[in-house]
C-alpha positions as CSV (number, residue, x, y, z in Angstrom):
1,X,-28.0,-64.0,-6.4
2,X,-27.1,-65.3,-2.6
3,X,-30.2,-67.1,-1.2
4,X,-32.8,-65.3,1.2
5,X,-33.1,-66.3,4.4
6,X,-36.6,-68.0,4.6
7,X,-38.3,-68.0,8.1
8,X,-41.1,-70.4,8.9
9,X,-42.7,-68.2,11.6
10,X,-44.8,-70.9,13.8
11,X,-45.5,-68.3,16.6
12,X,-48.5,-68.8,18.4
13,X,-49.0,-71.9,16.3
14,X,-47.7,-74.6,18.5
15,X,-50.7,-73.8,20.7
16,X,-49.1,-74.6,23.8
17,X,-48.1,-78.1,23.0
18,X,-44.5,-79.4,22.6
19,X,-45.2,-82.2,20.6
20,X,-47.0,-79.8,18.0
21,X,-44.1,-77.3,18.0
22,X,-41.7,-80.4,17.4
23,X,-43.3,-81.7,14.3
24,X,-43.8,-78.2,13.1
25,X,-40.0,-78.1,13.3
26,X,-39.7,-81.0,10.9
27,X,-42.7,-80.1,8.6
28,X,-41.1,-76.5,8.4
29,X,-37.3,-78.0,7.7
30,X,-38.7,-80.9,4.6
31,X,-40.5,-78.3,3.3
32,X,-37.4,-76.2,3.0
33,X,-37.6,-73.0,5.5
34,X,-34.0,-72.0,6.1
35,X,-35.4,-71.0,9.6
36,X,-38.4,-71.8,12.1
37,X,-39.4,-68.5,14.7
38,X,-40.3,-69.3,18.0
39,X,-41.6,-66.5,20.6
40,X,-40.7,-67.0,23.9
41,X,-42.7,-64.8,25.4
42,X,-43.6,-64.4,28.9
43,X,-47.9,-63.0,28.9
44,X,-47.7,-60.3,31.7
45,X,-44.5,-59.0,30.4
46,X,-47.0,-56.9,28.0
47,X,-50.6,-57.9,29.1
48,X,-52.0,-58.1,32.7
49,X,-55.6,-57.1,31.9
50,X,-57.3,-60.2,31.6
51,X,-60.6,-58.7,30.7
52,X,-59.8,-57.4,27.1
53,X,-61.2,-59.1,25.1
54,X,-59.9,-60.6,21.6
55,X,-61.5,-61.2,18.7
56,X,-60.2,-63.9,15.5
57,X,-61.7,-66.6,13.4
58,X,-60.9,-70.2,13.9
59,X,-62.3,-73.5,12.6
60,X,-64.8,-71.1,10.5
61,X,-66.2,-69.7,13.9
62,X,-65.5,-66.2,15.2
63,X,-64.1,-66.5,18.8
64,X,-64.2,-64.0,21.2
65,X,-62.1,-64.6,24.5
66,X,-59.6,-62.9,27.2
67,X,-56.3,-61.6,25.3
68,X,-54.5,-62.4,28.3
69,X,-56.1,-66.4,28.5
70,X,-55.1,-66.6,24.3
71,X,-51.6,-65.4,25.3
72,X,-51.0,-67.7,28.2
73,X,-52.1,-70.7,26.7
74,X,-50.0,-70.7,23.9
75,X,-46.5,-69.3,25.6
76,X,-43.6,-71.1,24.7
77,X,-41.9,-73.0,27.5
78,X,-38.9,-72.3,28.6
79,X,-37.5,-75.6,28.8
80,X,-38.6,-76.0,25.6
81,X,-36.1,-74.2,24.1
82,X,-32.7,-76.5,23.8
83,X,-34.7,-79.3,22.6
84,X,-36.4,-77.4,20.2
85,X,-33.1,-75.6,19.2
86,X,-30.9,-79.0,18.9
87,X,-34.2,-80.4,16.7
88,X,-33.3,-77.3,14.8
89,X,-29.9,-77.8,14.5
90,X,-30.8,-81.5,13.9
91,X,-32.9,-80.8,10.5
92,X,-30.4,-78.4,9.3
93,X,-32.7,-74.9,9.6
94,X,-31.8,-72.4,12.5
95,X,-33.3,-71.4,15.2
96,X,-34.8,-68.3,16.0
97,X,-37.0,-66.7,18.7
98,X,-38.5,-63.4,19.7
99,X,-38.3,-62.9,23.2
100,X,-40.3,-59.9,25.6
101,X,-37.7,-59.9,28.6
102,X,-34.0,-59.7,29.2
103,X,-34.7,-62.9,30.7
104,X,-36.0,-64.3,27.5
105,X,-32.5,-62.0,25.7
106,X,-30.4,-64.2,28.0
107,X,-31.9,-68.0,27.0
108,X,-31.4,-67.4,23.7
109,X,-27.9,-66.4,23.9
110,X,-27.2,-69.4,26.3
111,X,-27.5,-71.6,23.8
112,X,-26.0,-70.4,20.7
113,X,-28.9,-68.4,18.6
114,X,-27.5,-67.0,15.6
115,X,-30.6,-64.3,15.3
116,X,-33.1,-63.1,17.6
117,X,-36.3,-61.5,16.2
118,X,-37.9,-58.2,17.6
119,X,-41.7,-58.1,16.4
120,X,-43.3,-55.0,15.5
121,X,-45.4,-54.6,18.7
122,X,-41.8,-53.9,20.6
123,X,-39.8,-52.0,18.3
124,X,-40.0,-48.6,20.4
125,X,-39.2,-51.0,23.5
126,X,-35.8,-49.3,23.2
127,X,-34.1,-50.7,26.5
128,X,-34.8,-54.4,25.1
129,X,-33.6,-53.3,21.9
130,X,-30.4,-52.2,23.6
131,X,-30.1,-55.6,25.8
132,X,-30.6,-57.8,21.7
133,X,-28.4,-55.3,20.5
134,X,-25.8,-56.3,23.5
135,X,-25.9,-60.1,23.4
136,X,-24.1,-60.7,20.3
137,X,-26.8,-62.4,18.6
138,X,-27.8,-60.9,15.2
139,X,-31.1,-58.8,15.5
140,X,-33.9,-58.8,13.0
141,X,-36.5,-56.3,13.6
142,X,-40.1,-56.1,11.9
143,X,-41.6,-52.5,11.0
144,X,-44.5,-52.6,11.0
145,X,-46.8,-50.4,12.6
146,X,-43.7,-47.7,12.8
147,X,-43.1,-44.4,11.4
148,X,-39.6,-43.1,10.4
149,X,-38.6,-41.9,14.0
150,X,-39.3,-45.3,15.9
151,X,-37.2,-46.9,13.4
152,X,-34.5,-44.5,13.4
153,X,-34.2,-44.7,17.4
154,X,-34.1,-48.1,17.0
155,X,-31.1,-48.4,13.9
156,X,-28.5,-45.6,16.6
157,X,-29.4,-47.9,19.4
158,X,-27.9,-50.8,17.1
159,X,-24.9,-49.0,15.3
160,X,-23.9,-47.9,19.4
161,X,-23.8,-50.9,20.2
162,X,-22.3,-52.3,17.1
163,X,-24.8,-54.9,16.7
164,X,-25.6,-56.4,13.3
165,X,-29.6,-56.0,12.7
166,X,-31.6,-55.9,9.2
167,X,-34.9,-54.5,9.1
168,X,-38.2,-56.2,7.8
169,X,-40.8,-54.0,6.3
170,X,-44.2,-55.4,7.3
171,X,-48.1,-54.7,7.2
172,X,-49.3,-55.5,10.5
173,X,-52.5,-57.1,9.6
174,X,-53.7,-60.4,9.2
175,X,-54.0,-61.3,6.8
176,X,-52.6,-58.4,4.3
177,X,-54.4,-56.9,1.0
178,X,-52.5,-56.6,-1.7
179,X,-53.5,-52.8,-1.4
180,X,-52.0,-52.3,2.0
181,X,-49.0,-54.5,1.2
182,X,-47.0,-51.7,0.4
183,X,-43.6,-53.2,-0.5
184,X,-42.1,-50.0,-2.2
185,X,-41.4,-49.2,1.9
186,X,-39.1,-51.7,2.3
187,X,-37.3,-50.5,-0.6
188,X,-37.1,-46.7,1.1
189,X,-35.7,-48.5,4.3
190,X,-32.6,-49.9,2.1
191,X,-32.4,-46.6,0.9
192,X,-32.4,-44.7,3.9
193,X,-30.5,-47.3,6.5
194,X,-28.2,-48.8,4.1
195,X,-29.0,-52.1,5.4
196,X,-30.5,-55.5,4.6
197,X,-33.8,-55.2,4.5
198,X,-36.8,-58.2,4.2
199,X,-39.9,-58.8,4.1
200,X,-42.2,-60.2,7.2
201,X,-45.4,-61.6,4.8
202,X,-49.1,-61.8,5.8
203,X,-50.7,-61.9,2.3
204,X,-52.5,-64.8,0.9
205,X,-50.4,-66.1,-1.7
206,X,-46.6,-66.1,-2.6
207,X,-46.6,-63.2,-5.2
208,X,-45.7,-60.7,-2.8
209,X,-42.4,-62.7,-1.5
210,X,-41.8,-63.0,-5.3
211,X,-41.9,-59.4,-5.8
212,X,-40.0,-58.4,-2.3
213,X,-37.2,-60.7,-3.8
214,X,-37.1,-58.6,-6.8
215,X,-36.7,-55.4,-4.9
216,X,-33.6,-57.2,-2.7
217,X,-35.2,-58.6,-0.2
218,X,-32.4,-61.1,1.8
219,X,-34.7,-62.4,4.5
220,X,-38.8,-63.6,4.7
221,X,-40.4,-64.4,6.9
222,X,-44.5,-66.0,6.3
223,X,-46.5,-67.7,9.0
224,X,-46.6,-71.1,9.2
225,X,-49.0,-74.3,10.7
226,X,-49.4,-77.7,10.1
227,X,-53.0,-77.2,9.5
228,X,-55.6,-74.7,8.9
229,X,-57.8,-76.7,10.7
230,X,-56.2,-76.5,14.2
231,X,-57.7,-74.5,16.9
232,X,-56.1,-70.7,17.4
233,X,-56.2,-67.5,15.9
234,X,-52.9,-67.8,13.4
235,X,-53.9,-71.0,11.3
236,X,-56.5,-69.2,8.9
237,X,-53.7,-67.5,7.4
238,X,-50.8,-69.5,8.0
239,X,-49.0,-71.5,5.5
240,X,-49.6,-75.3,5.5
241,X,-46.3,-77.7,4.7
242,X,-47.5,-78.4,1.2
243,X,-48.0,-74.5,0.7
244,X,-44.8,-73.7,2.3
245,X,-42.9,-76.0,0.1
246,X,-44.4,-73.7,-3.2
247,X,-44.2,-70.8,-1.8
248,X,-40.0,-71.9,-1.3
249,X,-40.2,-72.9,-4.4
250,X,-41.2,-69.6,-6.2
251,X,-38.8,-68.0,-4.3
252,X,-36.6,-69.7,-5.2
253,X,-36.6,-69.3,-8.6
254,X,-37.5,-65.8,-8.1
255,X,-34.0,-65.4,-7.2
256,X,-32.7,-68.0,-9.9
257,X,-34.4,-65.5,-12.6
258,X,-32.4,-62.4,-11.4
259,X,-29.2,-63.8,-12.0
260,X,-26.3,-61.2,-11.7
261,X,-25.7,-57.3,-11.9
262,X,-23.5,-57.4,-15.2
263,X,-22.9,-57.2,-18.6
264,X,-22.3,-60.7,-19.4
265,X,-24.3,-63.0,-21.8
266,X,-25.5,-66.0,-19.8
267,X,-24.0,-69.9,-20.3
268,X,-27.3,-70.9,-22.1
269,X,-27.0,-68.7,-24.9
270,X,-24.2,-71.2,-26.4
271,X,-26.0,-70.9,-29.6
272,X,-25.0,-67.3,-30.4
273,X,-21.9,-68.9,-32.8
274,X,-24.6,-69.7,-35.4
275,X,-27.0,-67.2,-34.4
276,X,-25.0,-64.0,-34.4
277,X,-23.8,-61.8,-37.5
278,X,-20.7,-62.6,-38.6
279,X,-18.0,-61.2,-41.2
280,X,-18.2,-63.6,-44.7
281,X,-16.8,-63.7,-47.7
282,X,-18.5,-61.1,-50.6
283,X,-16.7,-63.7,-53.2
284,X,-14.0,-66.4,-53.4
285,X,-10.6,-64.5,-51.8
286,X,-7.1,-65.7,-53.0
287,X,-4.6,-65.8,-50.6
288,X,-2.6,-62.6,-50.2
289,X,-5.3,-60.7,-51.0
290,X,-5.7,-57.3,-49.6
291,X,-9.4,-56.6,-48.2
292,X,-11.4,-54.5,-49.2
293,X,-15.0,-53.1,-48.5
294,X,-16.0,-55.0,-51.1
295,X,-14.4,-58.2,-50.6
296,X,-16.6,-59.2,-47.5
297,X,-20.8,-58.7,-46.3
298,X,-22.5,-59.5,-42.7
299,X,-24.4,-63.4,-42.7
300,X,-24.6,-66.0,-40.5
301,X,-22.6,-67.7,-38.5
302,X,-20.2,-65.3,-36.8
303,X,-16.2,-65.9,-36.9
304,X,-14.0,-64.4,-34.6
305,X,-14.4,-61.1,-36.2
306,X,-17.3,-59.1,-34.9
307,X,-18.8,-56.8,-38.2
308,X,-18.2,-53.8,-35.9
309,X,-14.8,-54.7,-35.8
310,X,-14.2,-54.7,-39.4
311,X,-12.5,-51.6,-39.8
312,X,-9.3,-52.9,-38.6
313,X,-8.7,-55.5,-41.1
314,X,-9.8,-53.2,-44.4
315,X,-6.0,-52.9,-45.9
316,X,-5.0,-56.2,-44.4
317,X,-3.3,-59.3,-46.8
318,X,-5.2,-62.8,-46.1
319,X,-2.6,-65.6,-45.6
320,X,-5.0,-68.2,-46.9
321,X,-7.9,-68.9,-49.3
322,X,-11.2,-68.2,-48.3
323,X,-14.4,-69.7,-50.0
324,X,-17.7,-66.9,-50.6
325,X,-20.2,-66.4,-47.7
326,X,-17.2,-68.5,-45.0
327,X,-16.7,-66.5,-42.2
328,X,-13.6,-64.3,-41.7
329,X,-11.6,-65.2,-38.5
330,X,-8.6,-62.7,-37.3
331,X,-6.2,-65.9,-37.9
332,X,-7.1,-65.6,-41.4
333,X,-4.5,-62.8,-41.7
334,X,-0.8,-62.2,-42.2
335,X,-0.6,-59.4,-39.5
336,X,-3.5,-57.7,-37.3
């Protein structure tokens, strides 16, 4: 099975500091993220009411504060971005970003982003959609919080503009009961669409990516900190480095365990020689003798004659001796 694309989302988590959002590059890369998500967002591109007010637990407090304050203190610089991206490209994992502007469209594509990521919040933001699905980069585009028509609007906009785009099912809440996790929707957007599909995770544990894997999942994408303990509204639920590196590891042999979509028995099973039914030898055979249904009976281990196979040698003369109970092998006869 080809490997999913695993996205270390750090988000928000970089809380406005370059330094953090650099080592959460390298924490995210050792501990085997195929991807780290940026969003360079720009707060008045979707909030300018700086008296709504914003609720999340941090630090084991509740925190109440001005949506618009949160967002602007943790925006992503935009000079951040080629360092971060060359750190990227650096520690082998790509970069990726979700931007709110053409602006944001345009930085990306200046320096060579493979994907750019459209959260849920701005999937029915169809002219940005149409500006991603212009820019050449590939688009991945979250779900959640979407019914059947904001995601249809969205897939014609991309096959217009002949834009490559999966879509990721997701819960939009943080974090996600296994209730509400609901991954038999992702399933019904490969179905419908055609298309890769993934899974954006905010549940508590790794089970969920196990079973989206199962269900042909090619991309996930989980939040990710260096610390719960940090200041902010995304570290309760995030995913530290040490519980990153499991949860890549369950994944990954999530996707060992389905192996392939065949018939074929697998390379371990060398044992089935001895372990298998074979053709034998009823009683000692002379050569030339001509076999008969009573000249032969199924035991352990298997020749190169399979018992329902049998039928083809009944009436055929051996061109050797063969000792009782030794298995019958197709070489073991004048003509076949």
């Amino acid at each position: 099975m080809k490997k999913s694309l695993i996205i270390a989302e750090v988000g928000l988590n970089h809380n406005g500091d370059f330094d953090l959002a650099a080592r959460s590059v390298i924490a995210a890369a050792k501990s085997g993220a195929d991807a780290v998500k940026f969003q360079n967002f720009i707060t008045e591109d979707f909030q300018t009411d700086k008296l709504l007010a914003y609720t999340y637990s941090s630090q084991g407090k509740e925190i109440t504060e001005s949506f618009f304050d949160l967002c602007k203190r943790n925006e992503f610089k935009r000079e951040w971005i080629k360092p971060l991206f060359n750190l990227c490209k650096e520690y082998g994992v790509e970069f990726i970003s979700t931007p709110t502007s053409e602006s944001g469209v345009d930085d990306l594509k200046e320096i060579g982003c493979k994907y750019i990521k459209n959260g849920s919040d701005y999937l029915t933001h169809t002219p940005l959609i149409k500006y991603m699905a212009s820019s050449g980069m590939e688009l991945i585009l979250s779900t959640g919080m979407a019914d059947e028509e904001d995601i249809d609007i969205a897939r014609n906009i991309c096959n217009e503009m002949k834009s490559k785009f999966k879509l990721l099912h997701c819960t939009s809440n943080y974090p996600t009961s296994p209730i509400h996790t609901n991954l038999l929707r992702m399933t019904a957007l490969r179905d419908k669409y055609n298309i890769d599909i993934g899974f954006s995770d905010h549940t508590e544990s790794y089970q969920a990516a196990v079973q989206a894997i199962a269900l042909g999942a090619s991309v996930i994408e989980k939040h990710f900190t260096i610390s719960h303990d940090l200041p902010g509204p995304d570290h309760r639920f995030s995913v530290t480095p040490d519980e990153l590196s499991e949860y890549v590891l369950q994944i990954r042999k999530a996707e060992q365990r389905m192996g392939a979509k065949n018939f074929s028995s697998v390379e371990s099973e060398d044992t089935k020689s001895n372990n298998r039914i074979g053709v034998v030898a009823s009683r000692d055979l002379e050569k030339n003798t001509i076999l008969n249904k009573s000249d032969f009976t199924f035991k352990k281990p298997i020749g190169t004659i399979k018992p329902n196979d049998i039928s083809k040698f009944i009436g055929l003369k051996l061109n050797k001796k063969i000792n009782k109970y030794s298995p019958l092998n197709i070489s073991d006869f004048f003509e076949v």
